[in-house]
C-alpha positions as semicolon CSV with decimal commas, in nm:
position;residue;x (nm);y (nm);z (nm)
1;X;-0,944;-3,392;0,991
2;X;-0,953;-3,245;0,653
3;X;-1,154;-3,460;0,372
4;X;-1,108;-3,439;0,043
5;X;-1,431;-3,226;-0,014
6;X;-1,322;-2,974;0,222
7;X;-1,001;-2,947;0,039
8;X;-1,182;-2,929;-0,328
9;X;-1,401;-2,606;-0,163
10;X;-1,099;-2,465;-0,035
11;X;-0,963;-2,477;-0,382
12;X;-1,258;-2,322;-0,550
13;X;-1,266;-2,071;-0,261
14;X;-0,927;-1,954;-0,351
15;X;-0,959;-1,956;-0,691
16;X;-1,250;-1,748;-0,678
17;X;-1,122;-1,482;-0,442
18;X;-0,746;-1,493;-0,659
19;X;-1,024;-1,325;-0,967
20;X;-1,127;-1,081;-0,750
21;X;-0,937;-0,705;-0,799
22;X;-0,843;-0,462;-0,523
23;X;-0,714;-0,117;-0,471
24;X;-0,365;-0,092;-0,427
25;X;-0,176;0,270;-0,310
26;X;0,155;0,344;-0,247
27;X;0,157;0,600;0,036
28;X;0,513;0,812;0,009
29;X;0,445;0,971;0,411
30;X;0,138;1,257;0,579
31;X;0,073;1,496;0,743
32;X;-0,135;1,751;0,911
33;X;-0,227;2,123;0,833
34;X;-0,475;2,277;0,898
35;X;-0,795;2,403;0,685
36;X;-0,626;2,760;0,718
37;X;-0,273;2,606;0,559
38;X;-0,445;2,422;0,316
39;X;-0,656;2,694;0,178
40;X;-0,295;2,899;0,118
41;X;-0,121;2,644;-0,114
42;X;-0,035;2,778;-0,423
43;X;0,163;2,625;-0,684
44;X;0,539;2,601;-0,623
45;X;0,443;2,584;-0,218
46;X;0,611;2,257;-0,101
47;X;0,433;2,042;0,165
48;X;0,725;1,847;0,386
49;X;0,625;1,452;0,481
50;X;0,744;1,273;0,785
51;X;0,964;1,036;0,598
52;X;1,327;1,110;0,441
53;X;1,390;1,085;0,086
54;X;1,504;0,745;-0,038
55;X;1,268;0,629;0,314
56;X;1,094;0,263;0,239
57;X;0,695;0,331;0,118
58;X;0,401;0,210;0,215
59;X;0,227;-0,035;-0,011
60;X;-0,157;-0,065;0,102
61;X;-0,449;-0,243;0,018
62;X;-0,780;-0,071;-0,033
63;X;-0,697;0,238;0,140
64;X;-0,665;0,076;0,494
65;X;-0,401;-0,229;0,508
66;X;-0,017;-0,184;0,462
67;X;0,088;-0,515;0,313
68;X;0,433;-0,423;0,216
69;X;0,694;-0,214;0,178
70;X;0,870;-0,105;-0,062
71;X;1,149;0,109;-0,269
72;X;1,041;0,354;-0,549
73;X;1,190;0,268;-0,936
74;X;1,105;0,382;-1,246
75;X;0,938;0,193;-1,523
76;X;1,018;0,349;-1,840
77;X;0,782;0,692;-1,765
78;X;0,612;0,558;-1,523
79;X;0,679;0,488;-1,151
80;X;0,708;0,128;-1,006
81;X;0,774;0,019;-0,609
82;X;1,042;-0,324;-0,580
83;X;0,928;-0,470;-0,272
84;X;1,201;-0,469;0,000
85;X;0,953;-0,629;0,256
86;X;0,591;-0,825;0,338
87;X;0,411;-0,703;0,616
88;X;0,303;-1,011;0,876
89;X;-0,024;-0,973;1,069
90;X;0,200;-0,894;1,385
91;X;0,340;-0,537;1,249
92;X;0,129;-0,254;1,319
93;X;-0,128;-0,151;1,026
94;X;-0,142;0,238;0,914
């Protein structure tokens, strides 16, 4: 049973991780080539992905955790993702 101290900590705990920043990426697909490939790219060359155009992205936390997914818009200039969907601890990370 819960007392009201260990619900005060709890509140300062979250507070003070909610202050905390992170990384956040948004990963469009991969793949693999190797060294060889790589080392011919020259401008212009196109490197293919393994998802389709218009394809939900990833949304991931510090280079490791997808924790949603998303649609790709733009912001004025700049690009922005509208969620489309939160990733539960049951879906498969990376």
């Amino acid at each position: 049973m819960s007392t009201d101290v260990d619900v005060d900590r709890m509140a300062v705990r979250e507070a003070q991780f909610r202050s905390v920043t992170v990384e956040v990426s948004v990963w469009i697909g991969k793949t693999r080539r190797s060294f060889g490939d790589l080392a011919r790219l020259r401008p212009g060359d196109v490197i293919e992905l393994d998802r389709a155009v218009g394809a939900p992205v990833d949304i991931v936390l510090n280079r490791e955790v997808v924790i949603a997914r998303g649609e790709v818009v733009d912001v004025g200039d700049e690009y922005g993702v509208r969620i489309t969907e939160i990733v539960g601890d049951e879906a498969e990370q990376g």
